[in-house]
C-alpha positions as CSV (number, residue, x, y, z in Angstrom):
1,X,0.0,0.0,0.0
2,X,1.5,3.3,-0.8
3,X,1.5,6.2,1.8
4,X,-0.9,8.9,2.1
5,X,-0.3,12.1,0.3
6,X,-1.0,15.1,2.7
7,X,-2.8,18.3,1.2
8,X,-0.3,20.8,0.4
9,X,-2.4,23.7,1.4
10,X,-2.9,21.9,4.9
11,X,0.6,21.7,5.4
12,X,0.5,25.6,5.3
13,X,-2.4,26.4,7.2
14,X,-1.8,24.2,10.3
15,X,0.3,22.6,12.8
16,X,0.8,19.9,14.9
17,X,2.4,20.5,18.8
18,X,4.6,17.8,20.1
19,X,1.3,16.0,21.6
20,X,-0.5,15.8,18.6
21,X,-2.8,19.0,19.3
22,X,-3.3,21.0,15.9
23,X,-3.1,24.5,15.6
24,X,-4.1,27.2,13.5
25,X,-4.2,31.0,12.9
26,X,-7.4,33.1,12.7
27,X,-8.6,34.6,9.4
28,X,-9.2,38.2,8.5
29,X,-5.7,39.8,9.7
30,X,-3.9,40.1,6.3
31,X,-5.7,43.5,5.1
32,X,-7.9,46.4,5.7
33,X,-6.3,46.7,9.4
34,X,-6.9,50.1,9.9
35,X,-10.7,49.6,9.8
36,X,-10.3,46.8,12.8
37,X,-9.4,47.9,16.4
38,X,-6.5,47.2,18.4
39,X,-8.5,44.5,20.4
40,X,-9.5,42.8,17.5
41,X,-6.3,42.5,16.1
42,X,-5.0,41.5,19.1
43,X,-7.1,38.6,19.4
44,X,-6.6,37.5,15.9
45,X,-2.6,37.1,16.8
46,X,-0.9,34.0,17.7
47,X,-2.2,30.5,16.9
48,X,-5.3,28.4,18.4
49,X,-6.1,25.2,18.5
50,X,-8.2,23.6,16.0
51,X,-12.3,22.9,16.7
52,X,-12.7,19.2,17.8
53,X,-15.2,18.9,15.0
54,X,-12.4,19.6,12.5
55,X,-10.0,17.4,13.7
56,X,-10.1,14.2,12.2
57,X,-10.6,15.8,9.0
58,X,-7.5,18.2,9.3
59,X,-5.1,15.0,10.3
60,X,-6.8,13.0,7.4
61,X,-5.4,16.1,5.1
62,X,-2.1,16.2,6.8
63,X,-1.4,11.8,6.5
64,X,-1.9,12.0,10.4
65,X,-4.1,9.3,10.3
């Protein structure tokens, strides 16, 4: 059987911490900041983790299992 091929576009978008939790950064903070408060922006820094409902489909896109 040959291996899984995972998504190139997942391998951008997300990922995975040392025990196996996936992570991901929030949309809408490329452009058009000067319309968006500070908080806002804030919030939409750093990474967070994935919704649980996403998760098996996110490793299934990055040959996690």
């Amino acid at each position: 059987m040959p291996k899984m091929k995972s998504n190139s576009g997942a391998k951008k978008r997300f990922h995975v911490t040392g025990s196996g939790k996936l992570l991901r950064k929030k949309s809408t903070a490329r452009h058009l900041l000067s319309s968006k408060s500070n908080k806002r922006k804030r919030h939409l820094s750093g990474k967070h983790d994935v919704a649980e409902a996403d998760v098996r489909r996110v490793k299934r896109m990055l040959a996690e299992g």
